[in-house]
Backbone as CSV, one residue per row, in Angstrom:
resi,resn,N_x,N_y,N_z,CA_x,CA_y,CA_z,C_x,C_y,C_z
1,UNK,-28.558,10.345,10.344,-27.915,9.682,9.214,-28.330,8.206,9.197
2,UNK,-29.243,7.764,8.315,-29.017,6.415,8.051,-28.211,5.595,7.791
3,UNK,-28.247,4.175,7.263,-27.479,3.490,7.096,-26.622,3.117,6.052
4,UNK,-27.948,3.971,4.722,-27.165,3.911,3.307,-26.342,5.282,3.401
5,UNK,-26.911,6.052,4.433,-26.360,7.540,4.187,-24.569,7.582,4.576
6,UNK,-24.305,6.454,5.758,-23.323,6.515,6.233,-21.997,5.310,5.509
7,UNK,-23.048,4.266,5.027,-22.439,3.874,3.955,-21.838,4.290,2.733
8,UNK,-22.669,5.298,2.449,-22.135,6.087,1.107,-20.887,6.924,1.573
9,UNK,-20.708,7.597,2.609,-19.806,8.364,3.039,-18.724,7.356,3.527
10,UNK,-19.046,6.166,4.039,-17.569,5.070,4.233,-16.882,4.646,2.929
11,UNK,-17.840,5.013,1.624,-17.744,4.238,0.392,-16.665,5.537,0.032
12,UNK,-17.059,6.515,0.066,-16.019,7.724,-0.718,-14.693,7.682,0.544
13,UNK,-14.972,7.906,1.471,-13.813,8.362,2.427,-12.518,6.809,1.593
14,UNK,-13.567,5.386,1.999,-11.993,4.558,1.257,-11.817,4.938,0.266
15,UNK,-12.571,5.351,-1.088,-11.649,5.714,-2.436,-11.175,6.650,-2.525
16,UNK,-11.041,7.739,-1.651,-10.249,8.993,-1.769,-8.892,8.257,-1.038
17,UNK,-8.962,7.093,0.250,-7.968,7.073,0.718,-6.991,5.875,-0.338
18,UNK,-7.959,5.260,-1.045,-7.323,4.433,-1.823,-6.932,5.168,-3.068
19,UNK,-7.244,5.985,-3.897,-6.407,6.320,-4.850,-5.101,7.658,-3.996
20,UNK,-5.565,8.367,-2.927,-4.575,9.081,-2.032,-3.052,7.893,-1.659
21,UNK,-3.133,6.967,-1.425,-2.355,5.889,-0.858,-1.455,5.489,-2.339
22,UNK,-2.444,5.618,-3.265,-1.716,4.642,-4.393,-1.056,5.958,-5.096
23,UNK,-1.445,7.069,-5.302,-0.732,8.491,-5.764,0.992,8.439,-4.661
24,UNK,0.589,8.810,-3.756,1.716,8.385,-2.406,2.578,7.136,-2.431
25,UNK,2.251,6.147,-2.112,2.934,5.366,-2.771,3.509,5.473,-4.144
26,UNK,3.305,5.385,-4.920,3.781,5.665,-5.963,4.763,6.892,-6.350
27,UNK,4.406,7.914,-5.958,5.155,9.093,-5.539,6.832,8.510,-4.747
28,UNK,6.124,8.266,-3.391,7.301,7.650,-2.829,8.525,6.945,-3.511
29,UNK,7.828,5.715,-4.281,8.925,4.479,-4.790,9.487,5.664,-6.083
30,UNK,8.509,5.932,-6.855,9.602,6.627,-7.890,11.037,7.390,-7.469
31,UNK,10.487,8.509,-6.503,11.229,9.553,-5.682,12.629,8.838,-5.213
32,UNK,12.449,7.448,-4.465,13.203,6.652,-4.024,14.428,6.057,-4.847
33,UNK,13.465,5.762,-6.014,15.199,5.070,-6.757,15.329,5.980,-7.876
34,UNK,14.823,7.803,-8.388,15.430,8.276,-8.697,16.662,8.990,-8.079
35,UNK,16.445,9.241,-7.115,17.647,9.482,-6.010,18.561,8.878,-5.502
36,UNK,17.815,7.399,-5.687,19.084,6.375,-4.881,18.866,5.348,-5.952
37,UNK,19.392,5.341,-7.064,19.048,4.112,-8.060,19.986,2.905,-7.671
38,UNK,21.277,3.349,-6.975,22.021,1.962,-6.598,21.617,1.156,-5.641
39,UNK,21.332,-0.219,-6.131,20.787,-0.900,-5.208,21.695,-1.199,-3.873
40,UNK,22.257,-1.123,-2.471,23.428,-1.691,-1.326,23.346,-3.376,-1.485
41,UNK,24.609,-3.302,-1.371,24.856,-5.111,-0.604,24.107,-5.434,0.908
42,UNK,24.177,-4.182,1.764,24.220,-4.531,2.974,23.593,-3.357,3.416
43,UNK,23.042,-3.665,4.801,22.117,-2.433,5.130,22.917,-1.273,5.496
44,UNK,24.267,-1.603,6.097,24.867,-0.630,6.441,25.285,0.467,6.010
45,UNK,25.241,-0.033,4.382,25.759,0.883,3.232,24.604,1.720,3.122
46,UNK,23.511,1.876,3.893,22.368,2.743,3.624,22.913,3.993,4.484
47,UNK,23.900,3.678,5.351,24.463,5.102,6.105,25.421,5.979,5.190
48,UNK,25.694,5.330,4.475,26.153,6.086,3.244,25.446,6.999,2.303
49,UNK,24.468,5.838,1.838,23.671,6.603,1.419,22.792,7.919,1.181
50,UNK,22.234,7.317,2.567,21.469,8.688,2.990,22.483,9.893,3.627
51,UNK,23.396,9.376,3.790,24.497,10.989,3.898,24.531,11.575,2.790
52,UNK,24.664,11.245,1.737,25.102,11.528,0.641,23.814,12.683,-0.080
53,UNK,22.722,12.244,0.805,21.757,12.818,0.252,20.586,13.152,1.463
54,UNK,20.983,13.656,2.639,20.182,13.492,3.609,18.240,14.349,3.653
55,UNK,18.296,15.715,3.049,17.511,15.794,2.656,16.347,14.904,1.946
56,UNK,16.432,14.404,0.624,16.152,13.630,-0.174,15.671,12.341,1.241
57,UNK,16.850,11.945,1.548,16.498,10.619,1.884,15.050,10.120,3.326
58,UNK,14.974,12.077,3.671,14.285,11.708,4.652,13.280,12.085,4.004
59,UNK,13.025,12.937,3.068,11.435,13.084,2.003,10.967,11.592,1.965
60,UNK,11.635,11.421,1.196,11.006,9.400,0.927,10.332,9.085,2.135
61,UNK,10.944,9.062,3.224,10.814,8.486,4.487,9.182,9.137,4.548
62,UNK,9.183,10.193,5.163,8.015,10.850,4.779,6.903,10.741,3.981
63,UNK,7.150,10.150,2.648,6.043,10.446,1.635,5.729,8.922,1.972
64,UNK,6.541,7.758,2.193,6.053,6.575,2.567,5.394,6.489,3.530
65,UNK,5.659,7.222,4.653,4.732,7.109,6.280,3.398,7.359,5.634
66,UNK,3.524,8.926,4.829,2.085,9.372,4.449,1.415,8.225,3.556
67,UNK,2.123,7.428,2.710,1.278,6.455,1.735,0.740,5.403,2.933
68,UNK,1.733,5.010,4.142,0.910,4.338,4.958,-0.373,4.347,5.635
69,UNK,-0.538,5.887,6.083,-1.557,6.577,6.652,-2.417,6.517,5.766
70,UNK,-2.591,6.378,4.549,-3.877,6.509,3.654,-4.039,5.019,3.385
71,UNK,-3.291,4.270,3.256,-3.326,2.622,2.589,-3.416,1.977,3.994
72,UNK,-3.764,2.313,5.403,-3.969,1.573,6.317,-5.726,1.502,6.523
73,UNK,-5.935,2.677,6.256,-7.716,3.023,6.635,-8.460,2.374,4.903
74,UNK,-7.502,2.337,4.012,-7.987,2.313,2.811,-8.123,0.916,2.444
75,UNK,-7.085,-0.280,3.246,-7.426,-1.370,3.415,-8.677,-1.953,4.116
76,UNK,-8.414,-1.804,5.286,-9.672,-1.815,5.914,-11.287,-1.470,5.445
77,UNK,-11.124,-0.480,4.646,-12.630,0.038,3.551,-12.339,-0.825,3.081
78,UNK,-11.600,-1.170,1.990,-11.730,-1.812,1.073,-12.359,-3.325,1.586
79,UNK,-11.824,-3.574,2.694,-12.185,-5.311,3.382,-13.704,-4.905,3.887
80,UNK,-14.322,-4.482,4.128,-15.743,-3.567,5.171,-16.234,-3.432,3.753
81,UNK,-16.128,-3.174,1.975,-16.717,-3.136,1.389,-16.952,-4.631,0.581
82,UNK,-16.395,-5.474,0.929,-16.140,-6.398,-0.071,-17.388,-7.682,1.395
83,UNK,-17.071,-7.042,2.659,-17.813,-7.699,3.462,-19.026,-8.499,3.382
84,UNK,-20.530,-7.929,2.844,-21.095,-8.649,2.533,-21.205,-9.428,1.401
85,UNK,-20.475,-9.045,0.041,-20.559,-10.422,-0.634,-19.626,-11.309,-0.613
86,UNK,-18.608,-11.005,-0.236,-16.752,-11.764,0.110,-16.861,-12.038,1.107
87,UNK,-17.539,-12.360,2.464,-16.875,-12.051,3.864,-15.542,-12.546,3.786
88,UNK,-15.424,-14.071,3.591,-14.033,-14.556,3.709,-12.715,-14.318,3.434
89,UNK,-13.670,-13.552,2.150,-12.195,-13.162,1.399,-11.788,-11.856,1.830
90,UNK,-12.780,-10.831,2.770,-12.757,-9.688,2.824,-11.923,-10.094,4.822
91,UNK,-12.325,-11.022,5.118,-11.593,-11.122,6.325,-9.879,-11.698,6.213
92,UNK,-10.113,-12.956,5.105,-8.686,-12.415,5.171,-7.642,-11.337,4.647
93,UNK,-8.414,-11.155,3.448,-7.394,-10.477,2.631,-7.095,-9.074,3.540
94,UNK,-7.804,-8.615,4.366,-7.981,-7.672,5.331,-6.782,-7.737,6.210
95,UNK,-7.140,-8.778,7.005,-6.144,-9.087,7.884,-4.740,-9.492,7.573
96,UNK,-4.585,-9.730,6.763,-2.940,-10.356,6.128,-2.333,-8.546,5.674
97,UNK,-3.477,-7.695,4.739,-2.827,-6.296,4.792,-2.533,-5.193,5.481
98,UNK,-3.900,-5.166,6.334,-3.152,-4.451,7.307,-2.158,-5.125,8.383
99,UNK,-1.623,-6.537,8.564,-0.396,-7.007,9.238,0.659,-6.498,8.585
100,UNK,0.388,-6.792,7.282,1.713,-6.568,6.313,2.267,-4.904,6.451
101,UNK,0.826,-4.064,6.068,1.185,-2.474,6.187,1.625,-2.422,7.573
102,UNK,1.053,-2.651,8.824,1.871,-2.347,10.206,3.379,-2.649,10.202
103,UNK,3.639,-3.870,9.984,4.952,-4.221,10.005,5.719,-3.426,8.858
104,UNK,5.376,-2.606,7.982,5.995,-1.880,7.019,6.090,-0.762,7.909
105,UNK,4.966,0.154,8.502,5.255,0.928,9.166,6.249,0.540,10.201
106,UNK,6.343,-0.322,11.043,7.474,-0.474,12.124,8.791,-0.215,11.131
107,UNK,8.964,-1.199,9.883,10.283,-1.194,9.510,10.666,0.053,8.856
108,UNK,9.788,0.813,8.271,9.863,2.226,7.729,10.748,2.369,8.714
109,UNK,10.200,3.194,10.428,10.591,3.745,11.473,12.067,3.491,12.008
110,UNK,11.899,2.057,11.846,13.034,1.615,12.516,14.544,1.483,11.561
111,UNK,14.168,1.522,10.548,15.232,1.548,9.529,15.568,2.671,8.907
112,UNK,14.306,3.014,7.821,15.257,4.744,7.026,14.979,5.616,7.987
113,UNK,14.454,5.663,9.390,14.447,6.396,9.933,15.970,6.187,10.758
114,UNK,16.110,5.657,11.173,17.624,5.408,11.817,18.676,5.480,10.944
115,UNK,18.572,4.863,9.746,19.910,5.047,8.619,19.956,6.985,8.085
116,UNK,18.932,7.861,8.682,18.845,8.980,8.731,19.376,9.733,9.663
117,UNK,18.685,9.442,11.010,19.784,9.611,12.230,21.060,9.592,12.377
118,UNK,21.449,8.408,12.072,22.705,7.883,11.840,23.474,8.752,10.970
119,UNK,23.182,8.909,9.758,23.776,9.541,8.735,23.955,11.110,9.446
120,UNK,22.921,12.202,9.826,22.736,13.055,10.038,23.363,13.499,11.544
121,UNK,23.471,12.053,12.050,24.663,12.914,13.222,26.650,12.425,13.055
122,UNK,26.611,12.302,11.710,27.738,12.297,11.170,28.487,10.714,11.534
123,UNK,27.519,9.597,12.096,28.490,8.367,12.103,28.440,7.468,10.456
124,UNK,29.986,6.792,11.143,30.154,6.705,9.626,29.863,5.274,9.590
125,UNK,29.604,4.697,8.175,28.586,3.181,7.808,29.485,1.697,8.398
126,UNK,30.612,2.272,8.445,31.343,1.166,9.070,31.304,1.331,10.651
127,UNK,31.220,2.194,11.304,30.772,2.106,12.714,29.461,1.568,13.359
128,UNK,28.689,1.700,12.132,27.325,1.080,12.473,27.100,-0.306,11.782
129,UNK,27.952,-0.628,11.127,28.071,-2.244,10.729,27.646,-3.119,11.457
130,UNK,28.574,-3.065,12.738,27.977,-4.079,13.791,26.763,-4.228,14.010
131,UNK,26.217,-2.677,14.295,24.729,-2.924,14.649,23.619,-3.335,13.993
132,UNK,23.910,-2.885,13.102,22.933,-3.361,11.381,23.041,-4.645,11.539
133,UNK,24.320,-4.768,11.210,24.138,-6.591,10.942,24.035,-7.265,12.090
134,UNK,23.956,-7.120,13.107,23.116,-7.902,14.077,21.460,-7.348,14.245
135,UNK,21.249,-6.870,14.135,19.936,-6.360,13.861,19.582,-7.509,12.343
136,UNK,19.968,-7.394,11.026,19.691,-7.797,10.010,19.908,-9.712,10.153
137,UNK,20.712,-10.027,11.453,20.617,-11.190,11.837,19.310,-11.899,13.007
138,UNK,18.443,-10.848,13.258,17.606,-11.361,14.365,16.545,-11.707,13.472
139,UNK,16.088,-12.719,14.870,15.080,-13.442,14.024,13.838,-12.609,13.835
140,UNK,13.325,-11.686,14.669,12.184,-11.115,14.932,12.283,-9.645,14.013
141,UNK,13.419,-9.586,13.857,13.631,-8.319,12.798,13.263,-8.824,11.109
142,UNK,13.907,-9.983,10.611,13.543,-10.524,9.900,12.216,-11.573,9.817
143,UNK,11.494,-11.872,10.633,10.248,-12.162,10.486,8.972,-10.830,10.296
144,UNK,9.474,-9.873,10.773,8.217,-8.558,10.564,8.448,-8.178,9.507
145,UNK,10.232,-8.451,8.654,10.623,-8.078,7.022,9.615,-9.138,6.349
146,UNK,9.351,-10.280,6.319,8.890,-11.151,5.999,7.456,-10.829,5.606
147,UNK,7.074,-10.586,6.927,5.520,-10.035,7.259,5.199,-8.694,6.543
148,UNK,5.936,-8.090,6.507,5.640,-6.717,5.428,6.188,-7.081,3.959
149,UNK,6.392,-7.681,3.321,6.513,-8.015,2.105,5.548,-9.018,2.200
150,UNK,5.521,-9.997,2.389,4.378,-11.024,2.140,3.216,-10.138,2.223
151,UNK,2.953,-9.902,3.638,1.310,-9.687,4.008,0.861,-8.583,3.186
152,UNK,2.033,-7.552,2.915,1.265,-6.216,1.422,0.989,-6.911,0.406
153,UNK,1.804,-7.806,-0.024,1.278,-8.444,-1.786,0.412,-9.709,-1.539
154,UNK,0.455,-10.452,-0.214,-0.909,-11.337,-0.827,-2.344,-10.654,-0.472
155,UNK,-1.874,-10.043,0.804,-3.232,-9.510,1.137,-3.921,-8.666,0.227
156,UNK,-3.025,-7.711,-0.432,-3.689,-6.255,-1.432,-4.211,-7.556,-2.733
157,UNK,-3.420,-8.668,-3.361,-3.960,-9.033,-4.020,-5.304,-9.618,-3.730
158,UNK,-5.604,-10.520,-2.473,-6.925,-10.916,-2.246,-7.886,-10.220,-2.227
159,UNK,-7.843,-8.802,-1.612,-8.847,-7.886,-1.694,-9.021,-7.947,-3.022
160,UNK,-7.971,-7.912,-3.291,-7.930,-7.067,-5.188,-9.137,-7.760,-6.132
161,UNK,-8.489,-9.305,-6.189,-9.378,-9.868,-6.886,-10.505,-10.504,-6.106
162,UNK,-10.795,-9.937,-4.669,-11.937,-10.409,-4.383,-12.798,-9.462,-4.690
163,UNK,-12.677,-7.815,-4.772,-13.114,-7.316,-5.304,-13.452,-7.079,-7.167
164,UNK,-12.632,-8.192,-7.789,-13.315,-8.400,-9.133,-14.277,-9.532,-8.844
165,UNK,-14.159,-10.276,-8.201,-15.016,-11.503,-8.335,-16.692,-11.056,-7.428
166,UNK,-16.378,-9.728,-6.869,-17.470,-9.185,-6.053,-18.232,-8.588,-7.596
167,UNK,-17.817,-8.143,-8.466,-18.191,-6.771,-9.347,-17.679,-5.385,-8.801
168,UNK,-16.854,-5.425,-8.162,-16.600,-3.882,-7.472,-15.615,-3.425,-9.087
169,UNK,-15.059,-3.944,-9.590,-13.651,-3.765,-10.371,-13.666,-4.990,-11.696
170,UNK,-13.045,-4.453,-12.947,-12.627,-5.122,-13.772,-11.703,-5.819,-13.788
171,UNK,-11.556,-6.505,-14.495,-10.015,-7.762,-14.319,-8.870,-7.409,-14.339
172,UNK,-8.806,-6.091,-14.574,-7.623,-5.390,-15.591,-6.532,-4.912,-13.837
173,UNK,-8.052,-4.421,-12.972,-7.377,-3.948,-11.829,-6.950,-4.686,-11.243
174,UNK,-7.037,-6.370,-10.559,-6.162,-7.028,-9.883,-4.630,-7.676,-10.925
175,UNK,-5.031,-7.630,-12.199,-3.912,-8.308,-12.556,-2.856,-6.764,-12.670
176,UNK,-3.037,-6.291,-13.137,-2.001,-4.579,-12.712,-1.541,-4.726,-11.781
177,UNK,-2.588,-4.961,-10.399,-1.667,-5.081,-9.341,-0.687,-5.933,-8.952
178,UNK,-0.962,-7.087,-9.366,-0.672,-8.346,-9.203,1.056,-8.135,-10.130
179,UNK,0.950,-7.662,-11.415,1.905,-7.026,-12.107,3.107,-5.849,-11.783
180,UNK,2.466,-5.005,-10.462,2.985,-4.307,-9.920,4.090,-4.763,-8.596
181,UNK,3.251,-5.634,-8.409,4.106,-6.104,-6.794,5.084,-7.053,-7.568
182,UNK,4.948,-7.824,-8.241,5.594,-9.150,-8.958,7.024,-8.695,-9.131
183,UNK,6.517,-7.179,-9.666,8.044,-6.443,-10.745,8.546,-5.849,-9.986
184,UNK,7.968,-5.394,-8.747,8.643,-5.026,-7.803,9.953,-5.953,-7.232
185,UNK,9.348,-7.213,-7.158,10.033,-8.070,-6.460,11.285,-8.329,-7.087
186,UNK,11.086,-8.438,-8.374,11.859,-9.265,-9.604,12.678,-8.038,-10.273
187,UNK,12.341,-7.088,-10.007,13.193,-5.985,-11.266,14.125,-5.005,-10.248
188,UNK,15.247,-4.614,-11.278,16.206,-4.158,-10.624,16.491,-2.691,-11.848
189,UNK,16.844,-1.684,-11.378,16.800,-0.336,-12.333,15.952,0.309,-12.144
190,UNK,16.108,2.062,-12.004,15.045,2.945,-12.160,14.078,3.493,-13.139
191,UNK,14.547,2.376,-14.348,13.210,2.320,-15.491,11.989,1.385,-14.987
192,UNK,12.521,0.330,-14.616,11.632,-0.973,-14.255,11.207,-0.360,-12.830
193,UNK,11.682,0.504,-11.845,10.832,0.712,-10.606,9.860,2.090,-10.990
194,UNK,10.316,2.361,-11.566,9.146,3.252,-12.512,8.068,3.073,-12.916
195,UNK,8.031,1.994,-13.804,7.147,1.076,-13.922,6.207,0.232,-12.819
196,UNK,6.826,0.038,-11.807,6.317,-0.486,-10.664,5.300,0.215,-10.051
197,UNK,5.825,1.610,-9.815,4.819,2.955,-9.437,3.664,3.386,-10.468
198,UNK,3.960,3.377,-11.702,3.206,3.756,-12.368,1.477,2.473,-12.281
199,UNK,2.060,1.091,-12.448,1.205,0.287,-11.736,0.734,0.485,-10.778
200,UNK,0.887,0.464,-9.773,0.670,0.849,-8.522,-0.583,1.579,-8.540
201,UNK,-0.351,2.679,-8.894,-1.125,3.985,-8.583,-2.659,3.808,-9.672
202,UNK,-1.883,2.732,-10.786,-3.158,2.525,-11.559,-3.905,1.703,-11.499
203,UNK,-3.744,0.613,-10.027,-4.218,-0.495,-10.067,-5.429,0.180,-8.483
204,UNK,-4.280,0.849,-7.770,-5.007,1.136,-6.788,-6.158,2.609,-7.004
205,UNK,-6.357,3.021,-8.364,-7.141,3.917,-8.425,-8.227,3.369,-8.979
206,UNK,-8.015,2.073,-9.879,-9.105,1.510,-9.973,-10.054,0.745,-9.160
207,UNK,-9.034,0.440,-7.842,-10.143,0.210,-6.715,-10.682,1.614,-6.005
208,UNK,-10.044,2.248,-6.213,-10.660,3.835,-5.971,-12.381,3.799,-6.165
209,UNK,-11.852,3.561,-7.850,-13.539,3.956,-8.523,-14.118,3.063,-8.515
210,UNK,-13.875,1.701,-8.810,-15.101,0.356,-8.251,-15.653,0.975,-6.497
211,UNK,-14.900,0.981,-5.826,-15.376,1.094,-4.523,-16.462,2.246,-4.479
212,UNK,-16.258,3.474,-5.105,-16.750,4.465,-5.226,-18.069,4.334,-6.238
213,UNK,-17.882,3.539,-6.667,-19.264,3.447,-7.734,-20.137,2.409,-7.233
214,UNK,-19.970,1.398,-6.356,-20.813,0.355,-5.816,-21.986,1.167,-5.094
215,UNK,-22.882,0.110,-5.122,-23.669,0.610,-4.522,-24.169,-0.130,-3.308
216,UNK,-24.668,0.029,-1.852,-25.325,-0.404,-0.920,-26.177,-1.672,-1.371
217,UNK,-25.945,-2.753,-0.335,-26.943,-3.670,-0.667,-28.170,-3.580,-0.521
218,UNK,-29.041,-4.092,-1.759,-30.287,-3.420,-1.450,-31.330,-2.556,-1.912
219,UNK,-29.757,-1.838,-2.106,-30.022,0.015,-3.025,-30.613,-0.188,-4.484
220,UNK,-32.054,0.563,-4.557,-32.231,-0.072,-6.285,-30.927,0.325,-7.522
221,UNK,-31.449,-0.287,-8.263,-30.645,0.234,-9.727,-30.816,1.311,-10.464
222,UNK,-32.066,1.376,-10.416,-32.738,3.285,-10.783,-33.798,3.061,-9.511
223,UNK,-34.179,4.581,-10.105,-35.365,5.574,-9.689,-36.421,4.030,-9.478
224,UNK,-37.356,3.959,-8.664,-38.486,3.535,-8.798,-39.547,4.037,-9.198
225,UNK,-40.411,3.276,-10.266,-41.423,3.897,-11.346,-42.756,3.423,-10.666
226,UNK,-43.610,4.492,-10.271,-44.852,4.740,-9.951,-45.781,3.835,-10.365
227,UNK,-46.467,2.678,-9.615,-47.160,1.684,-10.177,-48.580,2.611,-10.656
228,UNK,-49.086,1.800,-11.414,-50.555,3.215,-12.579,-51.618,2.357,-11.741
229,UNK,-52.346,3.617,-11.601,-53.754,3.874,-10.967,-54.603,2.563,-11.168
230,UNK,-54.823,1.976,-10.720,-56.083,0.932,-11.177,-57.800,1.809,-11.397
231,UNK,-58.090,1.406,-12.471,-59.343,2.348,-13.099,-60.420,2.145,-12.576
């Protein structure tokens, strides 16, 4: 296998994992606040929650791990494709997302996975008050919250539009995204997080197909045409 050969196959494996991640994701968040559209005051009230609906609540859990598993390798392509004409931008925007996605994965684990536990071995949300909210008071718990909200939306955006400013993608795909995380942040209701997903999935499929349509540096533009015989 050569080098364009193995390139081409790093080029599809990230856009299958990048529009796989952004389907998943998206999947996930909808799933999430059609089931649980009330937003809690407090984390504790998530033991409520997910009693109320324990099935349901551990699907989510699930379909998010899986959006992680595809949007962790799919970052990384995406930073490894943007490499030689971005390096900078492909090193950071790289590194700030997959920090951000790890620390999402920890808090996934450590949170709806426990407000599941919890729920499912029948303790009730006021017994676990204490613990939540000292947990929701540490500093290191709330700095990796920090780190997974920040590092997913600046980092996915730098790739994003470093990949328009590469030619990988049209303009349309970083500002979607950029539109997606924003409303995430800012909107409250399961019309508007609807909307959030539906972005999502359309911002990250268009890095799907830029990534997937680039070509190797190097690589001609067409066929090469047969220079004519000298007479």
């Amino acid at each position: 296998m050569d080098d364009r050969t193995g390139w081409r196959y790093g080029r599809r494996l990230t856009a299958i994992a990048l529009a796989a991640g952004g389907v998943l994701y998206g999947a996930a968040n909808g799933f999430y606040w059609v089931m649980f559209p009330d937003d809690v005051s407090e984390s504790a009230d998530n033991v409520a929650v997910a009693a109320g609906h324990l099935g349901a609540w551990r699907a989510e859990t699930v379909l998010f791990a899986l959006a992680h598993l595809m949007l962790l390798p799919a970052m990384a392509g995406l930073a490894a494709a943007l490499g030689r004409r971005k390096p900078l931008v492909a090193a950071i925007g790289g590194a700030i997302a997959l920090l951000g996605l790890y620390f999402s994965s920890v808090h996934l684990w450590h949170y709806n996975a426990l407000f599941g536990a919890l729920a499912g071995a029948g303790v009730d949300a006021d017994a676990a008050r204490p613990v939540l909210n000292a947990l929701d008071s540490d500093p290191f718990v709330m700095a990796s919250f920090a780190i997974w909200l920040l590092g997913w939306m600046i980092g996915l955006l730098v790739l994003a539009f470093g990949a328009w400013r590469a030619g990988l993608v049209s303009l349309w795909v970083p500002l979607v995204l950029t539109g997606g995380q924003v409303l995430d942040f800012v909107s409250e209701g399961v019309p508007l997080k609807i909307v959030v997903s539906v972005l999502m999935v359309a911002g990250l499929s268009g890095l799907a197909f830029g990534v997937d349509r680039r070509r190797p540096a190097g690589s001609p533009a067409k066929a090469d045409v047969p220079v004519a015989a000298h007479s």
